[in-house]
C-alpha positions in Angstrom: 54.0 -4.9 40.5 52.8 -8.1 39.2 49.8 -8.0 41.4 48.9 -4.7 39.6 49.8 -6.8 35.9 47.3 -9.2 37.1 44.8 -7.1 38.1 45.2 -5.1 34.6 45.1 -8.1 32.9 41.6 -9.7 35.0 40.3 -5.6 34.1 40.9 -5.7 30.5 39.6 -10.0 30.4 36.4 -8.3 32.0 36.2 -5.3 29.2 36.4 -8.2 26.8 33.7 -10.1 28.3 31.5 -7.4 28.7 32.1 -6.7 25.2 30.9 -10.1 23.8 27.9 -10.0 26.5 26.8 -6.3 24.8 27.5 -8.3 21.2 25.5 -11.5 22.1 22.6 -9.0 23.8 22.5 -6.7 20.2 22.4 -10.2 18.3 19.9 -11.7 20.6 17.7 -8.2 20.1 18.3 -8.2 16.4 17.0 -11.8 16.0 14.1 -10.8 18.3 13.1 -7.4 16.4 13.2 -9.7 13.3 11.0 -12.4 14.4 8.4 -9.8 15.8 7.9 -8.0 13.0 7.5 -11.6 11.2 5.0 -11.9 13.5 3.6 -8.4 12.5 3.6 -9.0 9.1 2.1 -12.2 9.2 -1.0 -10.9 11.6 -1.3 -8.2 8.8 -1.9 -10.6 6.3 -4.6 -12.4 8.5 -6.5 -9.6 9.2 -6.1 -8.4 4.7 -4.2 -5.4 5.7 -1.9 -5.6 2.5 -0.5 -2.3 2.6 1.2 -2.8 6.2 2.3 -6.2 5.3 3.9 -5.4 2.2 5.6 -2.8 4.5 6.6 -5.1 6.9 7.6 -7.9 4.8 9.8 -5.4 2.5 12.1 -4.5 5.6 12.3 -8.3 6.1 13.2 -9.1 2.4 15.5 -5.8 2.6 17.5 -7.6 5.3 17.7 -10.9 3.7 17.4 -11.5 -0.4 17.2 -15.2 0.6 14.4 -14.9 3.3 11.9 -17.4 1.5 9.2 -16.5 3.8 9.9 -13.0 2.9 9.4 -13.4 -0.4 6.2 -15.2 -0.4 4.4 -12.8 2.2 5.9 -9.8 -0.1 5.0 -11.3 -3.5 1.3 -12.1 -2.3 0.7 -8.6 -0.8 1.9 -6.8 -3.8 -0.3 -9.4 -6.3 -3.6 -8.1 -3.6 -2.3 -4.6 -4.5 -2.4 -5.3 -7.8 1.4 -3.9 -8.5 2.7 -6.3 -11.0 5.6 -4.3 -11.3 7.1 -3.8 -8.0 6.0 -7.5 -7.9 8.4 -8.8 -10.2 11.3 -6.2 -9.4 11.1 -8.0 -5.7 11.3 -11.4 -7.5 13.9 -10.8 -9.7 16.0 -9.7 -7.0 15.4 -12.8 -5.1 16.4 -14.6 -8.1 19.7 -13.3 -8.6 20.7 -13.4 -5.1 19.9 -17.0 -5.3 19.3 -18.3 -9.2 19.0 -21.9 -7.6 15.6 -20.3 -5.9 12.5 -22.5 -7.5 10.0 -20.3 -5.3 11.5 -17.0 -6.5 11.5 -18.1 -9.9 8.1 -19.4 -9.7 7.3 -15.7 -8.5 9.1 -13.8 -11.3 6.7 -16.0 -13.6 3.5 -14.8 -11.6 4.1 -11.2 -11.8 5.1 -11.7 -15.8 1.9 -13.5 -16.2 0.1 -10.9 -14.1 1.7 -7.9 -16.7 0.6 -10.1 -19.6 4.1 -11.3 -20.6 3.7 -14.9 -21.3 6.2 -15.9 -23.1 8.6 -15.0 -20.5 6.2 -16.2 -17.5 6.1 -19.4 -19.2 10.3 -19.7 -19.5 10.7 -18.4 -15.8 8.1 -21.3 -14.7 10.0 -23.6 -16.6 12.6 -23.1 -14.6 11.2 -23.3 -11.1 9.6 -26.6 -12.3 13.0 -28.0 -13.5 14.2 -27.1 -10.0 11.6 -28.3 -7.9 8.5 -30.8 -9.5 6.9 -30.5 -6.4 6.2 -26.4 -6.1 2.7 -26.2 -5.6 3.1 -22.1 -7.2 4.4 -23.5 -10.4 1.9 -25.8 -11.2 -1.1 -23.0 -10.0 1.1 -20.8 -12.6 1.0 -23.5 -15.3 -3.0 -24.3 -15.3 -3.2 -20.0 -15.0 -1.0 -20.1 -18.4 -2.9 -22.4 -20.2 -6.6 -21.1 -19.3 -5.0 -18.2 -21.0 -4.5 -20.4 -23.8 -7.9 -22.1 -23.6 -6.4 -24.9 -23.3 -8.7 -26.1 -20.5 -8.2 -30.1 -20.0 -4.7 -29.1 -19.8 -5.8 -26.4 -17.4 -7.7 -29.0 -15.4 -5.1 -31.1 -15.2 -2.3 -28.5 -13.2 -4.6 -27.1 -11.3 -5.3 -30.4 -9.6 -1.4 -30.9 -9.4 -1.4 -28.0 -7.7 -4.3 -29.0 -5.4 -3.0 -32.3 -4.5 0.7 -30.7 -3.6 -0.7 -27.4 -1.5 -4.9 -28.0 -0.6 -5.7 -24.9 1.1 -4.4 -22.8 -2.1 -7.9 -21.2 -3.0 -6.0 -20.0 -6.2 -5.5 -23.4 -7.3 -9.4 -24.1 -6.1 -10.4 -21.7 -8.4 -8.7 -22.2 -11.5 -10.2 -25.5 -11.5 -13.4 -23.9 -10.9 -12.7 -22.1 -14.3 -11.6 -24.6 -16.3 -14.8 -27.0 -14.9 -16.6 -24.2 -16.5 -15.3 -23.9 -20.1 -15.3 -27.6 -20.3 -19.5 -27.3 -19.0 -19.1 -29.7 -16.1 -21.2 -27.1 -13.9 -21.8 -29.2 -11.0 -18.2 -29.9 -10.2 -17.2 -26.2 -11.4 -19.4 -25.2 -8.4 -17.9 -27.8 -5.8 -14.7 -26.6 -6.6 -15.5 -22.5 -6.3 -17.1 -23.1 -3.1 -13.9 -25.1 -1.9 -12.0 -22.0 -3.3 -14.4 -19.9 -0.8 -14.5 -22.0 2.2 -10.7 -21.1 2.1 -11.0 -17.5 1.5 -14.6 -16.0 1.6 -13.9 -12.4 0.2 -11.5 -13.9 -2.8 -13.2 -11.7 -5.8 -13.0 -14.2 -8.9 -14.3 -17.1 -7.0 -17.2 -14.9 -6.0 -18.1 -14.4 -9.3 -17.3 -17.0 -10.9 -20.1 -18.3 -8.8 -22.6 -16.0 -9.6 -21.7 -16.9 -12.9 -22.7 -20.4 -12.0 -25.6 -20.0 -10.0 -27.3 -17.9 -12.8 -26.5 -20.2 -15.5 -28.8 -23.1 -13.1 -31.5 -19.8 -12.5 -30.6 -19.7 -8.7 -31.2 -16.1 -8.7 -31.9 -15.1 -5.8 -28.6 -16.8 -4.6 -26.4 -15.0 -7.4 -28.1 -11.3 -5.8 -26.5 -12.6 -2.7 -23.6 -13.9 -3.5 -22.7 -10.7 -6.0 -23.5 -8.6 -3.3 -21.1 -10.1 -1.2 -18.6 -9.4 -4.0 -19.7 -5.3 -4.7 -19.0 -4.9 -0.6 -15.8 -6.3 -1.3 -14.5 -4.1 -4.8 -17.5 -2.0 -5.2 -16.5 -1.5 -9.1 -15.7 -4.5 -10.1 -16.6 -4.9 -13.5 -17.3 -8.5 -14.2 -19.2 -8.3 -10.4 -21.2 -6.0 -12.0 -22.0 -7.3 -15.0 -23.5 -10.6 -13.4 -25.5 -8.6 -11.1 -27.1 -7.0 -14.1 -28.2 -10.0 -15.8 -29.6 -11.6 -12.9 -31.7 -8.1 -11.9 -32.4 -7.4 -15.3 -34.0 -11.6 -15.5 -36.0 -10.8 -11.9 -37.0 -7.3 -13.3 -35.4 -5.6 -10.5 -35.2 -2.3 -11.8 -34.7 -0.1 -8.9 -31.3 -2.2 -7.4 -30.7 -2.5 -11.3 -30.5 1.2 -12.3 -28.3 1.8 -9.8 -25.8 -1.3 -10.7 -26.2 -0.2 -14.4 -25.8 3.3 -13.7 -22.0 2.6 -12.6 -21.4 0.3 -15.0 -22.0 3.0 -17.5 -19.7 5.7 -15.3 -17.5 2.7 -15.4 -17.9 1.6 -18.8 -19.3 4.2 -21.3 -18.3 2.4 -24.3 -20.5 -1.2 -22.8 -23.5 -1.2 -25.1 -24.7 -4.2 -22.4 -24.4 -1.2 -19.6 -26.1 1.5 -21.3 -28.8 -1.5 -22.7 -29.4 -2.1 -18.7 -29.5 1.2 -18.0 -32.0 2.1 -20.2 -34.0 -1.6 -19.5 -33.9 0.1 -15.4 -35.1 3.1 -16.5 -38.1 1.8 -19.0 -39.0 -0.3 -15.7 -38.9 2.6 -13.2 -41.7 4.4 -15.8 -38.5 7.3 -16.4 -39.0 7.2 -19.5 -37.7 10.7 -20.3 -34.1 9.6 -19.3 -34.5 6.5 -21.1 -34.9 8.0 -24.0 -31.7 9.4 -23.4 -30.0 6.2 -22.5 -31.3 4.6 -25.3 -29.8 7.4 -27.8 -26.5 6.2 -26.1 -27.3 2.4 -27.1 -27.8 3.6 -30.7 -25.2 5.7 -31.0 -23.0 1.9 -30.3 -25.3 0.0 -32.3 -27.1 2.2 -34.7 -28.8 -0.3 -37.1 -30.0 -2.2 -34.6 -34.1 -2.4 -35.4 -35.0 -3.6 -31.7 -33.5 -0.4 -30.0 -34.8 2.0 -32.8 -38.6 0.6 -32.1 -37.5 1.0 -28.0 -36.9 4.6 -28.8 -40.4 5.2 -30.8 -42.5 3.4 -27.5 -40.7 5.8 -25.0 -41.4 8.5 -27.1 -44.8 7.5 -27.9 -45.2 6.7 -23.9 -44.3 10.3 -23.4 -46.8 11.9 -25.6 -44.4 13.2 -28.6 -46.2 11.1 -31.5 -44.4 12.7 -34.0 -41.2 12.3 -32.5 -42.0 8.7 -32.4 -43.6 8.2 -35.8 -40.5 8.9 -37.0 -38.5 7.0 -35.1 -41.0 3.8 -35.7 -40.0 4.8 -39.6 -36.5 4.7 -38.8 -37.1 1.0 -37.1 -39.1 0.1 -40.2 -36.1 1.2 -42.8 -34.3 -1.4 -40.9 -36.8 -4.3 -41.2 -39.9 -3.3 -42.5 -41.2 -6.9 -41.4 -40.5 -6.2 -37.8 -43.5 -6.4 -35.8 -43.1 -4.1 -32.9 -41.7 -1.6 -34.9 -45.2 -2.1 -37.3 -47.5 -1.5 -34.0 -45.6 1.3 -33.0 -45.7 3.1 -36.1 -49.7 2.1 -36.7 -50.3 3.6 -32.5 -48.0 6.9 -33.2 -49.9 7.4 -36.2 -53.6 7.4 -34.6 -52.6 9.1 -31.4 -50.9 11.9 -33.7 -54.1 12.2 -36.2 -55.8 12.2 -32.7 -54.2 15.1 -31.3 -54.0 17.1 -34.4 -57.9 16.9 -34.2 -58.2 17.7 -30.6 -56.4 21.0 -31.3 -58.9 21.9 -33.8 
């Protein structure tokens, strides 16, 4: 009888063991599973797949409101997707399951900057900075609130905090890139973009922002590459754009330019600068049939504009309809009758007309 207790009592010790083995084995995989899709979500991030690491790093944060890590990899994929708004919903979750949190604070005041609510982003920034003086986010927040501000030295001045506490931030790179620039210190506005780059060599703004740079100095030929870079990158990016038109427009590229002015229009049908390139491209090409109609779209922005009236008379005088042209040429002259394009114009349509009225006779 007691040899049958014991051997009851050695079968259920063994259950119990086996138990805890399963439990340490399900706790073992669970801390596994977690780290590998870490490991997934950060390799997403490596290779710019934004999508699957917000995926990734939303099961992560799902599982732990506290996860730091989780809520730095998920804040940054949803700022590359551009939504703000699940952006700060994810923050301020983090920041109520832990208000102490200077990083999750310092995210709630990114994604209120990023939805244009500054007052707030500004109070929420505060905060994280009150926390934690050494959060490299809240100081790259700070210069990002006050180049919204133009306040530029002030700009300047947190950006390089920023630098100094977290180097490879391109962010941080380029805001001081930006405020270099408004304060026309071009040289180091350029050394501090390409450090921005050297970091992260598809990041959009810096891209631009040296374009910007390099056309200001009439590297031209260097902004066409470097903006080309950028249109691979976000094919519709409207500030891209808009350098690349300048600096084709200044080379007299016009076929590359009536295609980049062409979607800038699509893009931007109420740009007077797009449909002015548009029609510059098309004057260029010799089309002057469809830059007559371009340029009826720059008048109908600027109508009393006397340079694009008299641009309208020459492509209708370069297309044969004299009369069409004389008047427009009148119409330039009713503007400023000293203006002396609009004068030769007028005084060519006039002969060519008399000319042809002849000729039919």
């Amino acid at each position: 009888m007691d040899e049958q207790v014991e051997l009851a009592s050695a079968s259920h010790k063994g259950k119990k063991q086996g138990i805890t083995m399963v439990d340490g084995s399900i706790s073992s995989n669970k801390t596994d599973t977690t780290e590998q899709l870490r490991q997934s979500a950060r390799e997403h991030v490596q290779a710019k797949r934004w999508a699957e690491a917000r995926s990734a790093y939303t099961t992560l944060f799902s599982n732990d409101k506290e996860d730091e890590d989780a809520l730095t990899g998920l804040a940054g994929a949803l700022e590359k997707l551009g939504d703000y708004e699940a952006m700060y919903e994810v923050a301020q979750d983090a920041v109520q399951a832990n208000p102490g949190s200077a990083g999750a604070l310092a995210y709630k005041a990114r994604s209120l900057q990023k939805l244009e609510r500054l007052s707030e982003a500004t109070i929420a920034n505060d905060q994280a900075l009150l926390l934690d003086t050494n959060l490299a986010l809240a100081w790259f927040n700070r210069s990002g609130q006050q180049l919204l501000q133009e306040r530029f030295p002030e700009a300047l001045r947190y950006a390089e905090r920023a630098i100094e506490l977290d180097p490879d931030d391109a962010r941080a790179w380029t805001n001081k890139g930006l405020a270099l620039l408004q304060l026309h210190r071009l040289h180091e506005a350029l050394e501090a973009v390409n450090e921005s780059l050297a970091r992260d060599p598809d990041y959009l703004v810096p891209l631009t922002l040296k374009g910007e740079i390099l056309r200001r100095y009439g590297r031209l030929q260097e902004v066409v590459e470097t903006m080309r870079h950028a249109l691979e990158i976000a094919p519709d990016d409207i500030s891209s754009l808009n350098v690349m038109a300048q600096t084709l427009r200044t080379l007299s590229s016009y076929e590359e330019l009536s295609q980049i002015s062409a979607r800038l229009v699509e893009l931007t049908p109420e740009s007077l600068f797009a449909w002015d390139s548009y029609a510059c491209a098309l004057r260029g090409l010799g089309r002057f049939d469809e830059a007559t109609i371009a340029i009826e779209h720059v008048l109908e922005l600027d109508p009393t504009n006397v340079r694009y009236m008299m641009i309208k008379a020459d492509n209708l005088y370069r297309l044969g309809r004299y009369r069409e042209a004389v008047s427009a040429s009148e119409s330039a002259l009713r503007l400023d009758e000293e203006y002396p394009p609009a004068r030769r114009i007028h005084e060519k349509a006039m002969r060519a007309m008399y000319q042809q009225k002849r000729k039919k006779k």
